[in-house]
N, C-alpha and C positions, 0 to 999 in steps of 0.2 A: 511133355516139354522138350525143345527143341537141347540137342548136348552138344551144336556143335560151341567151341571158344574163339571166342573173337580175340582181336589184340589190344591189349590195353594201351590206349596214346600214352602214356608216362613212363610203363614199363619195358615196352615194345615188342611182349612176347603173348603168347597164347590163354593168358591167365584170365579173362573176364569171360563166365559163365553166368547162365542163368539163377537169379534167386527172385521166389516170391515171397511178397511183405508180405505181413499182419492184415495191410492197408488191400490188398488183393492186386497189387503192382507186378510186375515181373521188370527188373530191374536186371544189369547185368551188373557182378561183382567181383573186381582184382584179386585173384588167391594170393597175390604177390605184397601191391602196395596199401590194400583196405580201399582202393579206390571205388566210385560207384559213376558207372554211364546208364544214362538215363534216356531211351528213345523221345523226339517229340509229343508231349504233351502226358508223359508222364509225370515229370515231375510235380506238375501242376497239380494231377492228379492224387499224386504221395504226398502233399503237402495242402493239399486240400484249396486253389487258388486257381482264380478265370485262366489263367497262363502260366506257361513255364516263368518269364521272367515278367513278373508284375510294371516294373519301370522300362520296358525293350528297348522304346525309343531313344531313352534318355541314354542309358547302356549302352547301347548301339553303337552310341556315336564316340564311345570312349573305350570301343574294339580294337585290340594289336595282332595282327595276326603271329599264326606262332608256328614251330616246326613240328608240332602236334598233329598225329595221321587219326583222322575219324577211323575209328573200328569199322563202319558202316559201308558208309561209304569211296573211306578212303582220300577225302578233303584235306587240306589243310584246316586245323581250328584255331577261332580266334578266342582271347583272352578280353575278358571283360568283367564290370564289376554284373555280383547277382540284383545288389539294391543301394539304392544312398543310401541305407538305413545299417551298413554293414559292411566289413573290410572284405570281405571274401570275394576272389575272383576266382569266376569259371571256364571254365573250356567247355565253347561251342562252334558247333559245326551250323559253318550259314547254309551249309547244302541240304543238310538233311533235320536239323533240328535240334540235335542230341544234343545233351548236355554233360560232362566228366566233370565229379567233384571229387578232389582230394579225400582221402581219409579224415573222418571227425567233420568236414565243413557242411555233412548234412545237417547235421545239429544244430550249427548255426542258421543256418538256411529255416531252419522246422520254428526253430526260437521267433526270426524276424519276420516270419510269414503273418502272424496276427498282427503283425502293426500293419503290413502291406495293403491289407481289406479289411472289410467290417467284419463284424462276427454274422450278420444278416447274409453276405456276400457267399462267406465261407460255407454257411449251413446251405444257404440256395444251391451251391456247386455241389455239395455233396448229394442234396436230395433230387437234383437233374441227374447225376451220376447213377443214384440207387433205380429213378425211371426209367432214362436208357437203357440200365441194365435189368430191367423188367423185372424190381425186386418187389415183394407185396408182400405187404407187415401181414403175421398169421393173427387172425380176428378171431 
C-alpha cells in the first residue's frame, strides 16, 4: 500500500492516509477530522450502487463551488447534495471525481443507499464486481 498523505480539503494538512474496508475499498481517512475521501467510483462501490452519486444530474445542478482544494488533484470542490432522499452534502471534485464526507455522513449515505436502487440492482453490482474481479465460488 501506497504511505504517502494526501491533504485533507477541511483540514488542510497532511492527515488523509490510506485505509482498507471490510468491503475490500481503499479509501483515504482524516487522522485529524474522521473525514473520509473517496477516489471515483468508489464510493459506489463501498456502498454497493451503479454510481457514486445515484441522482448526479439532479445534484449537479444544485452544485456551489467551494474554497475546498481536491487532495488529488488540486481543483477546487463543489458542494452539493448526495441524494433528495437526505440532508447530507458532499464535497466533489468535478475534475477528478473524488468525493469528501464529513465524519459520521457515511452512515447516512450506507442507510439511504437501499432506497436509492433495487435490492435486484444492488445484488447485480456486487456480483459484476465479484466477476470483474475474477472471483469463483469454491465447489
Amino acid at each position: 500500500m501506497n504511505t504517502k498523505r494526501w491533504t485533507c480539503p477541511k483540514c488542510k494538512a497532511p492527515s488523509l492516509s490510506e485505509f482498507n474496508t471490510s468491503e475490500g475499498v481503499i479509501v483515504d481517512f482524516c487522522d485529524l477530522c474522521s473525514g473520509i475521501w473517496f477516489d471515483k467510483n468508489e464510493l459506489a462501490q463501498y456502498i454497493e450502487l451503479s454510481i457514486d452519486i445515484p441522482e448526479f444530474s439532479e445534484m449537479k445542478q444544485k452544485a456551489v463551488k467551494t474554497d475546498l482544494v481536491c487532495p488529488k488533484c488540486g481543483l477546487n470542490l463543489e458542494e452539493l447534495p448526495f441524494s433528495s432522499k437526505t440532508h447530507i452534502l458532499v464535497d466533489r471534485c468535478d475534475g477528478c471525481g473524488g468525493i469528501f464526507f464529513d465524519a459520521g455522513e457515511i452512515i447516512e449515505a450506507e442507510r439511504v443507499s437501499a432506497l436509492l436502487e433495487s435490492t435486484e440492482d444492488r445484488m447485480g453490482h456486487v456480483l459484476k464486481r465479484l466477476t470483474d474481479e475474477e472471483f469463483r465460488p469454491v465447489t
